[in-house]
MARSE-894332 format. One record per residue (C-alpha): residue number from 1; residue in one letter; x, y, z. Coordinates in nm, 2 decimals, padded with zeros to 4 digits, always signed. Layout:
<rs>
(r NUM 'A' (X Y Z));
...
</rs>
This chain:
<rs>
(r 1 'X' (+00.00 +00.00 +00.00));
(r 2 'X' (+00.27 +00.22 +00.06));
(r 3 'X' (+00.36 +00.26 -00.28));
(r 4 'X' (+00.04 +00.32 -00.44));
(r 5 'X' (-00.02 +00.63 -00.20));
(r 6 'X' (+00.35 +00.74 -00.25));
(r 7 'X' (+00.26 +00.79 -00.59));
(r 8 'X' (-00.03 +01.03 -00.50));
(r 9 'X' (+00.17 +01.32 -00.30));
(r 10 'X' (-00.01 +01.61 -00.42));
(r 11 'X' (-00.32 +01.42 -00.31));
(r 12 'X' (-00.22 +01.45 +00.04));
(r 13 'X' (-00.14 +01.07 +00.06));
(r 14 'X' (+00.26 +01.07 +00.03));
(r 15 'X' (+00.46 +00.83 +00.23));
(r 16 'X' (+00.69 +01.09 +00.29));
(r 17 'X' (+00.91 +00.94 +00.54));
(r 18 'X' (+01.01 +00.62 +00.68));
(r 19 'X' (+01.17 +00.65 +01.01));
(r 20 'X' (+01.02 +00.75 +01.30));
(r 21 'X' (+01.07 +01.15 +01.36));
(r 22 'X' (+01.05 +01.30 +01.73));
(r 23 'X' (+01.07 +01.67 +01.81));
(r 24 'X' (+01.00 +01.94 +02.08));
(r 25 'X' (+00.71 +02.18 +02.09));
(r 26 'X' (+00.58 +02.44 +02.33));
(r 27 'X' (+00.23 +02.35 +02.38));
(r 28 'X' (+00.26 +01.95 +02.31));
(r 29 'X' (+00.47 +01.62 +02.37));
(r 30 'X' (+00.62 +01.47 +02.03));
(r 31 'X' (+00.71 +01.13 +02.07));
(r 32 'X' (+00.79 +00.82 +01.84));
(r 33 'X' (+00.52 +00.62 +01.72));
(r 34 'X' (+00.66 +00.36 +01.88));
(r 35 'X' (+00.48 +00.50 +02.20));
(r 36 'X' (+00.24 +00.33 +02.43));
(r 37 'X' (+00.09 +00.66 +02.49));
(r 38 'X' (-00.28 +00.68 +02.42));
(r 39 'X' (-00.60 +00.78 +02.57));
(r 40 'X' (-00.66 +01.14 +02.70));
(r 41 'X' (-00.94 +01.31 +02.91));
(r 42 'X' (-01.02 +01.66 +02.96));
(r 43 'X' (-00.78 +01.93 +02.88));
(r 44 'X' (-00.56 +01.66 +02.66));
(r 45 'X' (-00.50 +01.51 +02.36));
(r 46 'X' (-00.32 +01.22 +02.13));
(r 47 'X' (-00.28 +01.28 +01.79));
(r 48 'X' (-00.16 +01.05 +01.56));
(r 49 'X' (-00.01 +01.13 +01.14));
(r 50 'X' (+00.26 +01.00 +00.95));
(r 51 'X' (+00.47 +01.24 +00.73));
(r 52 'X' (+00.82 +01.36 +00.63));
(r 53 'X' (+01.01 +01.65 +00.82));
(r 54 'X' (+00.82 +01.92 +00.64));
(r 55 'X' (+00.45 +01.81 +00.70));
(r 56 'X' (+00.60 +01.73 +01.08));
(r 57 'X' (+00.73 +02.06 +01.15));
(r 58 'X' (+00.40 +02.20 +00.99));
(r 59 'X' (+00.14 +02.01 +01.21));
(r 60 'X' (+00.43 +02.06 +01.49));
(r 61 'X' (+00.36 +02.47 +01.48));
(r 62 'X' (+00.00 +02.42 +01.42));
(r 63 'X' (-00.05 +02.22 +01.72));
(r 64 'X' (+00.12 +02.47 +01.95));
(r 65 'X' (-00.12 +02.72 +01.83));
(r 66 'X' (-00.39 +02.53 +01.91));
(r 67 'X' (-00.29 +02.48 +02.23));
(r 68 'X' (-00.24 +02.80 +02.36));
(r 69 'X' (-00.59 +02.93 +02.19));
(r 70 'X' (-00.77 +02.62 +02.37));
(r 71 'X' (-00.60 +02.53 +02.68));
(r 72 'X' (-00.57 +02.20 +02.52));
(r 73 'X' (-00.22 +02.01 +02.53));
(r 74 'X' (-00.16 +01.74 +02.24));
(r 75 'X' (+00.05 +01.49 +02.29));
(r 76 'X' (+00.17 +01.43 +01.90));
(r 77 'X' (+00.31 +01.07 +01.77));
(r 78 'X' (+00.42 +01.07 +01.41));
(r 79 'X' (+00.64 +00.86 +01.18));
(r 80 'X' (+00.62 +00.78 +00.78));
(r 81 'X' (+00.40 +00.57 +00.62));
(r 82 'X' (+00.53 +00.25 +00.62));
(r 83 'X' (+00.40 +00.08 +00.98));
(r 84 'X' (+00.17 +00.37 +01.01));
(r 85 'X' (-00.17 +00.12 +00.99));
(r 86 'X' (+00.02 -00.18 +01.14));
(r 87 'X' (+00.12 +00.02 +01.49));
(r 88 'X' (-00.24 +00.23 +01.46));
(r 89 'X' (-00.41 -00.16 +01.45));
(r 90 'X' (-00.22 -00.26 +01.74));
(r 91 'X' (-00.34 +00.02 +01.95));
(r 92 'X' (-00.71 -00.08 +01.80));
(r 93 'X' (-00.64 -00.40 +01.96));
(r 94 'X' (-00.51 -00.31 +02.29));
(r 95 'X' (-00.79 -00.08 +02.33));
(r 96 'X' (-00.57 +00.23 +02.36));
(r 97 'X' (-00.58 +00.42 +02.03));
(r 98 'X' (-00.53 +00.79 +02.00));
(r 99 'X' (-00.75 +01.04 +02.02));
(r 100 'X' (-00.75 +01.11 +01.68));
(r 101 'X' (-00.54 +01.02 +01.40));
(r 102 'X' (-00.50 +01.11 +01.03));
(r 103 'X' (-00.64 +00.89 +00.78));
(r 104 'X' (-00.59 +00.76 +00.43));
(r 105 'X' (-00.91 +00.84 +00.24));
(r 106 'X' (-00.86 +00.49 +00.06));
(r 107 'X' (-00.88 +00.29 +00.40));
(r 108 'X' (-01.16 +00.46 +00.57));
(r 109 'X' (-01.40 +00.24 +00.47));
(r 110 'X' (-01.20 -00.05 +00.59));
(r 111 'X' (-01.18 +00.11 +00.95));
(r 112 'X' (-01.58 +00.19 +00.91));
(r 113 'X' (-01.66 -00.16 +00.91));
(r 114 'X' (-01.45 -00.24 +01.17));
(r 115 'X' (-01.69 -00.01 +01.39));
(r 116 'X' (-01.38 +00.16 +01.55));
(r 117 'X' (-01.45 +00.51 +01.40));
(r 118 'X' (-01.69 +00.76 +01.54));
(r 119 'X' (-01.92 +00.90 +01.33));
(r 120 'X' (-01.87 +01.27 +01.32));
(r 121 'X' (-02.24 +01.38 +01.26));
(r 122 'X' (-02.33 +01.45 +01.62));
(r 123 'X' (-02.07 +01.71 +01.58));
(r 124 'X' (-02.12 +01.90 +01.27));
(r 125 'X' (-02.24 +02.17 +01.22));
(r 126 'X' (-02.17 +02.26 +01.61));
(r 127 'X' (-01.85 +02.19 +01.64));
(r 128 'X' (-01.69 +02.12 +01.30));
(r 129 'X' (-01.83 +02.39 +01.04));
(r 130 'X' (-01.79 +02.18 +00.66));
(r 131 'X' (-01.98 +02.45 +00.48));
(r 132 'X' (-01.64 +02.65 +00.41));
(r 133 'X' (-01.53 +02.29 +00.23));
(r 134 'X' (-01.60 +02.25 -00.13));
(r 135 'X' (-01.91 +02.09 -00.18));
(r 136 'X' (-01.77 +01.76 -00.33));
(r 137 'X' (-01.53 +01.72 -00.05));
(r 138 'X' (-01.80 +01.78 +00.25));
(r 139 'X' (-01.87 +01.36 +00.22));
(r 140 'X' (-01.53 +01.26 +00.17));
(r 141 'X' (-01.52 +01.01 +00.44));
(r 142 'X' (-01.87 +00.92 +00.45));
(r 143 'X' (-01.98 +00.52 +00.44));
(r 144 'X' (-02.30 +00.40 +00.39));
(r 145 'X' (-02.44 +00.77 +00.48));
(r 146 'X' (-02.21 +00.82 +00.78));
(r 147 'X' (-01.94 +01.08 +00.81));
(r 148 'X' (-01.63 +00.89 +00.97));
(r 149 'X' (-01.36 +01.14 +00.83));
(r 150 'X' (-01.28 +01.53 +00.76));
(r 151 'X' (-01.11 +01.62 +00.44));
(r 152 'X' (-00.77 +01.81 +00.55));
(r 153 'X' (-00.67 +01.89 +00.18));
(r 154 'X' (-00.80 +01.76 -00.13));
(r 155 'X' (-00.69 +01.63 -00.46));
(r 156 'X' (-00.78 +01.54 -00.86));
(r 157 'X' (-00.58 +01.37 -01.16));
(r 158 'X' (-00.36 +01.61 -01.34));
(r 159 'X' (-00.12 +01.54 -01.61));
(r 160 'X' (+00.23 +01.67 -01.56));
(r 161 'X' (+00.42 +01.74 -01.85));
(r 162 'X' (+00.77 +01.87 -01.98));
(r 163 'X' (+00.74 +02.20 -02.08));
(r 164 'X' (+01.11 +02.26 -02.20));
(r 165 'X' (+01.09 +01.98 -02.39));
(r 166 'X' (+00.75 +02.04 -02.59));
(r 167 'X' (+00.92 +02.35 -02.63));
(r 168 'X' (+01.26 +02.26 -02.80));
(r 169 'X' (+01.04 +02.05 -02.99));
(r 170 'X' (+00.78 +02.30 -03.16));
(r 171 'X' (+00.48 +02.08 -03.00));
(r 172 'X' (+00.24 +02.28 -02.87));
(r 173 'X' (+00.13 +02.17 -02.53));
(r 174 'X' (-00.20 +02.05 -02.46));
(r 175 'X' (-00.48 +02.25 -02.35));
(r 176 'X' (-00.73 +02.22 -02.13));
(r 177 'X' (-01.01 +02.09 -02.33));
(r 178 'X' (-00.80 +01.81 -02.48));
(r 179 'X' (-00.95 +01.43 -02.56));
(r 180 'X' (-00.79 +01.14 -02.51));
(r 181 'X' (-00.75 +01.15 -02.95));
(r 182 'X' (-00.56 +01.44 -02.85));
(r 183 'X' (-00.35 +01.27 -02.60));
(r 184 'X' (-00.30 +00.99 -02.85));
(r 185 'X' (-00.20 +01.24 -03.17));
(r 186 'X' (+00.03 +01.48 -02.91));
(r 187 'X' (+00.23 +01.15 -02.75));
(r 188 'X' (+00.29 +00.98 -03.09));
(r 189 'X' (+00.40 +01.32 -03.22));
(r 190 'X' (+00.63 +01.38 -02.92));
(r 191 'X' (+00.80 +01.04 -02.97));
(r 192 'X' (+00.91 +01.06 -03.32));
(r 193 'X' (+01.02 +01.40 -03.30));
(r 194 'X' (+01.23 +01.34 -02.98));
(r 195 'X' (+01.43 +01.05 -03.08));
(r 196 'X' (+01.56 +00.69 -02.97));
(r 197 'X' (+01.40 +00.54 -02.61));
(r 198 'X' (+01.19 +00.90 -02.56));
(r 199 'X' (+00.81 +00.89 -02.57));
(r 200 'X' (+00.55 +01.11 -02.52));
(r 201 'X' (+00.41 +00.97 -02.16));
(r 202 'X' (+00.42 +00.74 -01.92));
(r 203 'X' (+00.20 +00.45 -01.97));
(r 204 'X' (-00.09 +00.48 -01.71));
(r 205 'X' (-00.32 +00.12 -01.79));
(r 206 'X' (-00.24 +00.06 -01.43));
(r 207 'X' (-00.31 +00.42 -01.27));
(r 208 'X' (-00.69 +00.35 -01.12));
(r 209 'X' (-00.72 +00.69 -00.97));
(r 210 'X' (-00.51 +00.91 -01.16));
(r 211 'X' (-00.67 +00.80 -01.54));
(r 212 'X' (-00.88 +00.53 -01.54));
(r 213 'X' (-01.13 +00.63 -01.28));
(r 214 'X' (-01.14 +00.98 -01.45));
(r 215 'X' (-01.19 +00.80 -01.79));
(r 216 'X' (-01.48 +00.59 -01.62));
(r 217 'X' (-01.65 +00.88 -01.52));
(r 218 'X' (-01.68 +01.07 -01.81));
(r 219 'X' (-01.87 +00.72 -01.94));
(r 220 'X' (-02.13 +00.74 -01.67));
(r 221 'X' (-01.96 +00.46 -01.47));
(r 222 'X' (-01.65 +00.47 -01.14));
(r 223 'X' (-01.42 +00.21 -00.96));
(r 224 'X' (-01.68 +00.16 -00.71));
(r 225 'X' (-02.07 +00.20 -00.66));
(r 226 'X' (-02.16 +00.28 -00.35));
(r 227 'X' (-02.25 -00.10 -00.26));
(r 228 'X' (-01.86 -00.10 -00.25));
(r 229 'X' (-01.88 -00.32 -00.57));
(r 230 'X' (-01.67 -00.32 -00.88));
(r 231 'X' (-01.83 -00.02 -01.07));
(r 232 'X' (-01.70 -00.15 -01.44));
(r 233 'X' (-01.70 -00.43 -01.64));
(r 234 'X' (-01.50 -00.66 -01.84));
(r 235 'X' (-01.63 -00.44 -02.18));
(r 236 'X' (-01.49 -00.11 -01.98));
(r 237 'X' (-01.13 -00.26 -01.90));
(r 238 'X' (-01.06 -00.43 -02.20));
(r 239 'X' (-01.15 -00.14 -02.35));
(r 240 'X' (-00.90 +00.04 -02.12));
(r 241 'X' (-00.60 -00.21 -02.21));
(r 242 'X' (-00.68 -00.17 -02.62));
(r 243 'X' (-00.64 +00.19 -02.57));
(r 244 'X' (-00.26 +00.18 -02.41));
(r 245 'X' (-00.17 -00.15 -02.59));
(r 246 'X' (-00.20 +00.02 -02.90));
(r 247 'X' (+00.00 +00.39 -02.78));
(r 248 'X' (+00.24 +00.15 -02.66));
(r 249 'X' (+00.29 -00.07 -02.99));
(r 250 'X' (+00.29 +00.27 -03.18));
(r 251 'X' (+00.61 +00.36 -02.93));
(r 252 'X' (+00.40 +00.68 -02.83));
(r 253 'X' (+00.41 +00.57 -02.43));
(r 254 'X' (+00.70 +00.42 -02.25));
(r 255 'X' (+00.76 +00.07 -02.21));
(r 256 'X' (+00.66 -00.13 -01.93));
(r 257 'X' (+01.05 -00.14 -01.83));
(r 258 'X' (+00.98 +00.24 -01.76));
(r 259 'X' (+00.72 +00.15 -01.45));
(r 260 'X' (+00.97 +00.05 -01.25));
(r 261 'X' (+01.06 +00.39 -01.13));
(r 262 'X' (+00.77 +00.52 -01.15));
(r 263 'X' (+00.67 +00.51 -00.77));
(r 264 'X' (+00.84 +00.80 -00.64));
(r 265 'X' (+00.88 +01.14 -00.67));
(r 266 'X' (+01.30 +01.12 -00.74));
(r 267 'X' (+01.58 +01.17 -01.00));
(r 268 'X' (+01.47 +00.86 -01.14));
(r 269 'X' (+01.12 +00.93 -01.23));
(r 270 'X' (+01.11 +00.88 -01.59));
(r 271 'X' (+00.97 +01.24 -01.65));
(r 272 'X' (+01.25 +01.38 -01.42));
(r 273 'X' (+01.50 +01.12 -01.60));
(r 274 'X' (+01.41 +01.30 -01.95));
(r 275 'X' (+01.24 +00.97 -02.06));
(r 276 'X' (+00.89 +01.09 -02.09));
(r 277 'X' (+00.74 +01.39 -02.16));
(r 278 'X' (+00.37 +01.34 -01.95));
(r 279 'X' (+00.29 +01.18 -01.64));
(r 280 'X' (-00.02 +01.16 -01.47));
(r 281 'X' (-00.04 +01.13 -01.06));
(r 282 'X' (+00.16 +01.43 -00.97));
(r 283 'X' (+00.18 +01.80 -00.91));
(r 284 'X' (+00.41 +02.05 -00.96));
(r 285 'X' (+00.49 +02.08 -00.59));
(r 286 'X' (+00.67 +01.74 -00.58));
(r 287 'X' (+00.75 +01.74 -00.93));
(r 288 'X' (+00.96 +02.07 -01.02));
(r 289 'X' (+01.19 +02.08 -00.72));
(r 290 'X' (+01.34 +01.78 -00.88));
(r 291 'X' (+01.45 +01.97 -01.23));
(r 292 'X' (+01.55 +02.23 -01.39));
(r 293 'X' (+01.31 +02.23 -01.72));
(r 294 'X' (+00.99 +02.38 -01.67));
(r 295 'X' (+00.72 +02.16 -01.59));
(r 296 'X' (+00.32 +02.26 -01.60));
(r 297 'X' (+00.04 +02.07 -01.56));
(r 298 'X' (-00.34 +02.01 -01.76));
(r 299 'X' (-00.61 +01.77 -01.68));
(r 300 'X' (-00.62 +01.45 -01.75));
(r 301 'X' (-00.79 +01.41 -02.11));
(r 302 'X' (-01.18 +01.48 -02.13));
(r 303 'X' (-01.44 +01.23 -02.27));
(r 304 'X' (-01.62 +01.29 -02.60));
(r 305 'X' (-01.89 +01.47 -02.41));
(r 306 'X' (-01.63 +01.69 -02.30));
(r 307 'X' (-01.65 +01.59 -01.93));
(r 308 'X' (-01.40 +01.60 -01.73));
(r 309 'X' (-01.48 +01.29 -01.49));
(r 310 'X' (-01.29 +01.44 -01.24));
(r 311 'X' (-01.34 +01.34 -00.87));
(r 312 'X' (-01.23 +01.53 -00.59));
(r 313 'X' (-01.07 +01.30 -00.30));
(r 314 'X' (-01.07 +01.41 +00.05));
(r 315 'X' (-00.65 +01.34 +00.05));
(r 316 'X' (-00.58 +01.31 +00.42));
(r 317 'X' (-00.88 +01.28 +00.64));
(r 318 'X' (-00.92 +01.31 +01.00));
(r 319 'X' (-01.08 +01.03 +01.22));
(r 320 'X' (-01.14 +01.01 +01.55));
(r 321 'X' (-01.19 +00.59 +01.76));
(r 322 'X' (-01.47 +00.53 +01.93));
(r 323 'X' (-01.20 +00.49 +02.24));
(r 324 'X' (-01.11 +00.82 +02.18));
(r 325 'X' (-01.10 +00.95 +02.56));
(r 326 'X' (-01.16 +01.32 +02.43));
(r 327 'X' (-01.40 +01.29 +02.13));
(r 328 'X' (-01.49 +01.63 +02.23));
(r 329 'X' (-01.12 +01.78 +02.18));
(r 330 'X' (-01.11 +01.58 +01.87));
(r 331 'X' (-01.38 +01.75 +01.69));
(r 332 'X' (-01.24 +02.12 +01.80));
(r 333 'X' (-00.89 +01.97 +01.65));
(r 334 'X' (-01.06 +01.90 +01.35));
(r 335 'X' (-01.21 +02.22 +01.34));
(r 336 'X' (-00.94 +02.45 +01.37));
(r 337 'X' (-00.78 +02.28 +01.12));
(r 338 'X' (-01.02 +02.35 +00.87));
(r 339 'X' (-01.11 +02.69 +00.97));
(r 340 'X' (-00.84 +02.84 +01.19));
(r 341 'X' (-00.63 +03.13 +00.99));
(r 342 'X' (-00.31 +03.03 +01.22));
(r 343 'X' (-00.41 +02.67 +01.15));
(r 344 'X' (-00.44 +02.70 +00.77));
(r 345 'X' (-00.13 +02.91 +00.74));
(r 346 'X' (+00.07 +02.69 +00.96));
(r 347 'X' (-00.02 +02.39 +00.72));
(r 348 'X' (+00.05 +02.54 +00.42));
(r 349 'X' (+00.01 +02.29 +00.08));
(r 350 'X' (+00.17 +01.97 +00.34));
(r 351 'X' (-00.20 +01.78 +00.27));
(r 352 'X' (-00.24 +01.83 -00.06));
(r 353 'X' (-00.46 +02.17 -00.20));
(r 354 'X' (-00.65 +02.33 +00.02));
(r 355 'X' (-01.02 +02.21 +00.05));
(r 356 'X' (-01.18 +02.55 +00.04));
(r 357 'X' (-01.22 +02.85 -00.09));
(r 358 'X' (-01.14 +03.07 +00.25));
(r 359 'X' (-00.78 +02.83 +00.26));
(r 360 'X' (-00.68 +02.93 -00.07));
(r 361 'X' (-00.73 +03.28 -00.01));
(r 362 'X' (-00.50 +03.27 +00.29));
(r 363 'X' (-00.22 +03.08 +00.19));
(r 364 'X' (-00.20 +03.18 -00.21));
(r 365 'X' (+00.03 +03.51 -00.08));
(r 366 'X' (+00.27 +03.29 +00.05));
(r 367 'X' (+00.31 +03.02 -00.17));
(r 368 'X' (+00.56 +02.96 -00.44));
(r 369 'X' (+00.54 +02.94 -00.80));
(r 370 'X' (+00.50 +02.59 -00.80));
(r 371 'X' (+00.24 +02.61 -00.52));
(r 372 'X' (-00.01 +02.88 -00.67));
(r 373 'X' (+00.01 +02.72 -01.00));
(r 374 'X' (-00.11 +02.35 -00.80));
(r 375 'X' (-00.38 +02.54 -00.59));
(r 376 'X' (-00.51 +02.75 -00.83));
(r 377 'X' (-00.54 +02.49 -01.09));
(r 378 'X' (-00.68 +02.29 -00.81));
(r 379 'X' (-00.97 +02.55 -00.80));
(r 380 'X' (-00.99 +02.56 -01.16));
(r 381 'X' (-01.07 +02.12 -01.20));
(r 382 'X' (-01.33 +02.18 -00.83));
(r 383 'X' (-01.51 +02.44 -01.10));
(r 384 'X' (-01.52 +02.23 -01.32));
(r 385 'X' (-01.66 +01.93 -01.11));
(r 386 'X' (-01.92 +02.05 -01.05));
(r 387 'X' (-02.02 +02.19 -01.39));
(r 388 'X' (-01.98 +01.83 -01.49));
(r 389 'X' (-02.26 +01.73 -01.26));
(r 390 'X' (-02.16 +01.40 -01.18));
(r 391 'X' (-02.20 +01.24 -00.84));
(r 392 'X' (-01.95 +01.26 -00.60));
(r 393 'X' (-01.69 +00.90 -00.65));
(r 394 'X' (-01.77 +00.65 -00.34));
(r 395 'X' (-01.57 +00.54 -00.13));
(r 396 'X' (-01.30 +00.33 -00.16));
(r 397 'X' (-01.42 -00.02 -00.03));
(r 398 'X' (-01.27 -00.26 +00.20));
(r 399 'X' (-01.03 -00.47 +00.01));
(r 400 'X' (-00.93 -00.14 -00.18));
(r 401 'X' (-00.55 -00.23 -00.18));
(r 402 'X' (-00.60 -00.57 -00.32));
(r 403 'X' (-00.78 -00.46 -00.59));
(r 404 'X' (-00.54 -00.20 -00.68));
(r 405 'X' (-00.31 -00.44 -00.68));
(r 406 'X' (-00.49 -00.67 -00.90));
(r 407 'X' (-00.49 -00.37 -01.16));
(r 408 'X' (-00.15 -00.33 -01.18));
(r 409 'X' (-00.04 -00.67 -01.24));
(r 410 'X' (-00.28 -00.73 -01.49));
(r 411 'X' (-00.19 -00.42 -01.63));
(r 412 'X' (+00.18 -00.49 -01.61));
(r 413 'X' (+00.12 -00.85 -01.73));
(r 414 'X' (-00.04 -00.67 -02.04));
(r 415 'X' (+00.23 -00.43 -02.07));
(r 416 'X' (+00.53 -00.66 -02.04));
(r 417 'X' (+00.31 -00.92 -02.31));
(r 418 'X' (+00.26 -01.20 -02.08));
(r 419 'X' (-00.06 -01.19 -02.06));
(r 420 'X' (-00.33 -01.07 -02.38));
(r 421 'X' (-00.55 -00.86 -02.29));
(r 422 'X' (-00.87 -01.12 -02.26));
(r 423 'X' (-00.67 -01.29 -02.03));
(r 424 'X' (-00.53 -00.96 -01.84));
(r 425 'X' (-00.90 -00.86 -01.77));
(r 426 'X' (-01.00 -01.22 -01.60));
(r 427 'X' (-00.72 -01.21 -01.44));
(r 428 'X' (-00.82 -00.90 -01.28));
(r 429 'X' (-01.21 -00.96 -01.25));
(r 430 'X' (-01.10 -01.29 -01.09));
(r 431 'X' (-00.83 -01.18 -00.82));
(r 432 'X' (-01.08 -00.81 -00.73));
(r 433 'X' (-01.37 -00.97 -00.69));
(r 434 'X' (-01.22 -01.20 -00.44));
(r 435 'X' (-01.02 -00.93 -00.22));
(r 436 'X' (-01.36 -00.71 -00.22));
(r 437 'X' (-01.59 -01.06 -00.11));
(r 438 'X' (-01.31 -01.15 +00.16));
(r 439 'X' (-01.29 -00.81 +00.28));
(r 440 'X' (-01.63 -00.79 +00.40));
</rs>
């Protein structure tokens, strides 16, 4: 799991770290997450997140403020992503979870059905106010009607692309009402002017959230309905596989050799690399640090009826147990993030965009290049959301990782040309309809 959300860190669901951080705060106790600490009353509080150094020192300051406008002492245990879920289960176990934690948007569901989250609804609108939110992300961690999660920052499926190199070669770059003919013409035409092992994009038959569930959804269909059943069929994903196989046997995308550094925001990412001249998963934020061409970014392509099918995720969310000792505190935490000016300043772009309208005016002054570009294209695809009209995507179901992971090795299997397509699409049927029936 970590990998597919390390893929996603604009979306507010990077593994950003892996080792354990600890720091000191006026206002709070940091400690490891390797910590018994757990359970609060009163005038206290646990939290629990995983993130690199930046989104640490971020929550860090935030929490101090919070402290000292509440009277409300946190007690903060955070660490990367890998072991996150496996310590936070533990602590399920025992009985002694914090008193809130940050959540991956993907897994809430799972957690829902384990009956260990509260759901937030007795608290909203008194404590936690969700009408500054965008409307799309106000249900973000709702299951089966119940709000089990707050959106922190919020996300959608851009495609990154080299602008340098569309430059140097005359290629005009892709606008924002582009097809996916367009993105078919514009990568075969960036691969035969560019030269030997260069192609216009990264393949993406395996990205679920970051092409093919935006591709779904301009076809009236998703991932998942909200039964928390497959939401396509085999028609939809061999349809999928045709489309790739045949950029990829025209050398317009990259080879399935390319995928293997994919995963990570790096020097070797094959855009960063020079390899490829589109991705799709990332934003500028992580992307342009890492080079000195000029990247930009467009949506991914629209359907023939010009839709978007664009879904706005929740990114992070906040959830609080049913153990929590101060449910109470929870919500206010919850709330000041959203709302607080100290609080949405402190946390800057470290969960992905920001979910509302009142957070982008505050933190666009202070934001980089890079950063305004992200938000206020961010802004641009919520517009755009809702002129499409569609319903907001459900929720990722229990036995969500399984399934993803089912994609990508049929996907691969297609890729690498051990497995046809026919057979790449039972493979897949067979191996996601099991993970989602065992996960229940």
């Amino acid at each position: 799991m970590s990998e597919i959300l390390s893929r996603r860190g604009f979306l507010g669901l990077a593994a950003a770290g892996s080792v354990a951080m600890t720091a000191s705060a006026c206002g709070f106790t940091p400690t490891s997450s390797s910590s018994g600490a757990s359970g609060s009353a009163g005038k206290t509080l646990v939290f629990r997140w995983w993130g690199g150094d930046s989104r640490n020192q971020a929550y860090q300051a935030a929490l101090k403020i919070f402290t000292q406008k509440t009277g409300i002492a946190v007690t903060a245990q955070y660490s990367g992503y890998d072991g996150y879920f496996n310590k936070l289960n533990t602590e399920f176990a025992g009985g002694n979870p914090p008193d809130i934690f940050q959540m991956d948007t993907a897994l809430v569901s799972t957690y829902a059905a384990k009956g260990v989250l509260i759901d937030l609804a007795s608290y909203i609108p008194g404590t936690i106010q969700l009408d500054t939110l965008y409307s799309p992300l106000r249900t973000a961690g709702t299951v089966k009607g119940k709000n089990y999660g707050v959106a922190s920052g919020s996300g959608y499926a851009p495609v990154l692309y080299d602008k340098t190199v569309l430059d140097k070669l005359k290629i005009a770059a892709p606008g924002d009402n582009w097809t996916w003919d367009d993105f078919a013409t514009i990568t075969g035409e960036i691969s035969k002017a560019w030269g030997a092992n260069k192609y216009g994009a990264l393949d993406a038959s395996n990205d679920d959230s970051g092409a093919f569930q935006p591709w779904l959804r301009q076809r009236g269909k998703d991932l998942y309905t909200a039964d928390g059943v497959l939401g396509f069929d085999s028609t939809d994903l061999t349809e999928w596989f045709t489309f790739w196989a045949g950029l990829r046997k025209s050398g317009a995308i990259s080879p399935a050799t390319l995928l293997a550094n994919a995963g990570e925001a790096s020097g070797t990412h094959p855009l960063i690399a020079g390899q490829v001249a589109m991705t799709t998963g990332w934003g500028l934020a992580q992307m342009q640090p890492l080079t000195q061409h000029t990247l930009d970014l467009v949506v991914v392509p629209r359907g023939s009826n010009g839709k978007t099918g664009q879904a706005l995720n929740g990114g992070v969310l906040l959830s609080v147990p049913t153990k929590s000792q101060n449910p109470t505190g929870a919500a206010k935490l919850i709330d000041f993030f959203l709302n607080d000016t100290d609080a949405i300043k402190a946390m800057g772009t470290q969960r992905g965009f920001p979910p509302s309208a009142k957070a982008k005016d505050i933190l666009l002054p202070t934001l980089t290049a890079s950063q305004k570009r992200d938000v206020n294209y961010g802004e641009y695809v919520a517009a755009q959301v809702t002129k499409d009209g569609l319903t907001a995507a459900p929720t990722a179901p229990p036995g969500y990782g399984d399934v993803k992971t089912a994609l990508d090795a049929a996907a691969q299997g297609v890729a690498f040309g051990k497995l046809s397509i026919g057979a790449g699409v039972t493979q897949f049927f067979s191996a996601a309809k099991t993970a989602l029936a065992n996960a229940k």
